[in-house]
Steps between C-alpha positions, in 0.01 A plus 500: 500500500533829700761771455684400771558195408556588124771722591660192728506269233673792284738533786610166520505443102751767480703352778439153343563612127865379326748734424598481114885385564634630130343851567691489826767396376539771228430765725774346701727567209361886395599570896812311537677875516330560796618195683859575381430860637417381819784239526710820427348691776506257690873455440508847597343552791652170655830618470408849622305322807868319561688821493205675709561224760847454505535884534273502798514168659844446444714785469878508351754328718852591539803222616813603658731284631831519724778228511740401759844362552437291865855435663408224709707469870646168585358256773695363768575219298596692201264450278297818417132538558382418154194371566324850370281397220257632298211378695662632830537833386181553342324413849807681649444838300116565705598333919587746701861500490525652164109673448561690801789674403372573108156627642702710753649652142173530386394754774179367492403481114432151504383220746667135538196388273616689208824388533409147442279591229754711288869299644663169310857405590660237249830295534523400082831327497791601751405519920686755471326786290108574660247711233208661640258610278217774593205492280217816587235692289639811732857568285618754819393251737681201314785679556459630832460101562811434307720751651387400872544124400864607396552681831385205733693242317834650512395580892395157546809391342727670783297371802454153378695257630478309202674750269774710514366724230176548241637758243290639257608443121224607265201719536276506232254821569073387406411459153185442321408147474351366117224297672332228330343642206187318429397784244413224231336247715256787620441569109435187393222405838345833367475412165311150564271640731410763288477236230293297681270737634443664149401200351288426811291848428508430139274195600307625721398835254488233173242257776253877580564641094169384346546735265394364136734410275417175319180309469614292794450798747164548378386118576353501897280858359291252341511707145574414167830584336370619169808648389877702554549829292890586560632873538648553206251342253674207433220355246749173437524444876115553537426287260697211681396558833121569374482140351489357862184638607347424095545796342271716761706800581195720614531746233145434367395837421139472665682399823514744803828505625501641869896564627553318874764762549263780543263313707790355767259624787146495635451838511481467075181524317478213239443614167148409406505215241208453243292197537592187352866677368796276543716639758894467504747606806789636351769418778797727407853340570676535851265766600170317631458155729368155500273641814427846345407290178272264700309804692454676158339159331259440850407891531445499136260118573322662797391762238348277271822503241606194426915526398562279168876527620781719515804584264857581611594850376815680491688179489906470523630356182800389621382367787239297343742355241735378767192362698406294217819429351452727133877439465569706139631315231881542460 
C-alpha cells in the first residue's frame, strides 16, 4: 500500500473511530461552568441587544390626550344629532373638515399622514364627552399636535351645524409612556441560545480533542497500552489501573523510553534506539494526540524501531478515579 493511500485509510479511521461517551461525558461535567457562563452572557447580552434596539428602533413615546364636553344642537324634529360615535369621530378627526384646520395650527410641522398616524378619538361611555389621545416619539411635536387638535375642535364646534359648542375640559400635557417591557423575555431567549450554542461547541471541540487521556484514546494508534503512571504518584491507584494491561507498566529499567511530547513535529530528530532494546512511548496526559502518537509510532517503524507500546504519563488522579468509578470507601 502507498502513502497516499495509507494516510486515506488513517483519515477515514479517525473520522470512523467511536467517541468514548463516559470521557465525554465527564468532561461535560469539569466544563459545565463554562456553559453556565455563557448562558449568563448570553443572558446579558440579550437583554442589552433589547435595550440597544428598543433605544434605536423604537424610541420613547409620549401620550397626551385632550377631552371634550360636545353640546349637541337640536334637529328640526327635536331630537339632537347624537349619532357622533366613536367610530365617526376617529375617521372624523383626519377628513378635511377637521385636519385642515389642526394642520393650519400646525404651520406646516406636520402633514395629514402624520396626523393619522399619531390621532385616536374615543367615545368610552357618554356621547357626550370625546377624548383624543396623541401618541409621538417627538414630546414638542405631541404637543404641538395636541394643542392644534384642541384649537380645531372648539372651531369646528362653532361652525358645525351639528353642535352648538365643543368646550375643552381637560388637557393632559405629553408624558412618557412605560412601554411593554420585555426586559426578561429578551434574558431568558439569550440565555438558551447561549446554552445551546455552548454545548454545541463543547461537542464539536470534545469530537476534534484526541488528546490522550485513557487507554481508549490510544486504541485507532494501533499501540499497546502498557501502562498509566498518575501525577502525583499515586502507587495504590497505579497499581489498580496497571492490573488491566498485566502488570506491564513500562518501567523495565532496560527499556528506552522516548517522550511523544518532544517529538510532536517532523522537523524532530528521533532519538537513536539500540538494536533489539524494547522501546516504550511515554504519552504524557492532555498534552500529546491520538495522531501525534500514531506519527511518532510509524516515523519511529520507518526507522527500523519497532514500538512495544506506549504508557500514559502525567495522569489526572481524579479524573481517572471518576472514569473508572474508584468511589472511596465511606
Amino acid at each position: 500500500m502507498d502513502n497516499v493511500s495509507k494516510n486515506k485509510n488513517d483519515m477515514n479511521g479517525y473520522w470512523r473511530a467511536g467517541i468514548d461517551s463516559r470521557k465525554t461525558a465527564l468532561l461535560f461535567v469539569r466544563d459545565i461552568w463554562k456553559v453556565l457562563l455563557a448562558a449568563v452572557a448570553g443572558a446579558v447580552l440579550g437583554v442589552l441587544l433589547y435595550l440597544g434596539y428598543h433605544a434605536v428602533a423604537v424610541g420613547p413615546e409620549y401620550k397626551a390626550y385632550s377631552e371634550f364636553y360636545l353640546d349637541f344642537a337640536m334637529m328640526e324634529n327635536g331630537a339632537a344629532y347624537d349619532y357622533y360615535n366613536g367610530y365617526t369621530w376617529n375617521d372624523l378627526m383626519t377628513t378635511d373638515i377637521i385636519a385642515d384646520r389642526t394642520l393650519a395650527n400646525l404651520g406646516g410641522k406636520a402633514d395629514i399622514a402624520k396626523l393619522e398616524q399619531v390621532t385616536r378619538a374615543d367615545i368610552f361611555s357618554d356621547i357626550r364627552l370625546l377624548t383624543v389621545t396623541i401618541t409621538d416619539t417627538d414630546m414638542e411635536l405631541c404637543k404641538e399636535i395636541q394643542t392644534a387638535t384642541e384649537n380645531a375642535l372648539v372651531s369646528f364646534g362653532e361652525d358645525a351645524k351639528e353642535f352648538e359648542k365643543i368646550t375643552l375640559i381637560k388637557t393632559v400635557t405629553p408624558e412618557r409612556m412605560i412601554t411593554d417591557d420585555r426586559t426578561v423575555q429578551a434574558a431568558i431567549l439569550g440565555a438558551i441560545i447561549g446554552l445551546l450554542l455552548s454545548i454545541i461547541v463543547l461537542q464539536f471541540i470534545y469530537t476534534l480533542d484526541d488528546s490522550v487521556m485513557v487507554p481508549s484514546d490510544v486504541a485507532r494508534t494501533g499501540l499497546e497500552v502498557k501502562g498509566i503512571l498518575t501525577k502525583g504518584k499515586d502507587e495504590a491507584l497505579e497499581s489498580r489501573l496497571n492490573a488491566l494491561f498485566g502488570d506491564a507498566s513500562g518501567k523495565e529499567d532496560e527499556a528506552v523510553h522516548i517522550d511523544a511530547a518532544a517529538f510532536r513535529n517532523t522537523a524532530e530528530a528521533l532519538p537513536e534506539v539500540p538494536a533489539g532494546a524494547c522501546t516504550v512511548i511515554d504519552a504524557p496526559y492532555r498534552k500529546v494526540t491520538a495522531s501525534t502518537l500514531k506519527l511518532l509510532a510509524d516515523r519511529l517503524k520507518a526507522s527500523g524501531t519497532e514500538p512495544a507500546g506506549c504508557v500514559i504519563t502525567q495522569a489526572d488522579e481524579k479524573f481517572l478515579k471518576a472514569y473508572y468509578s474508584f468511589v472511596p470507601k465511606g
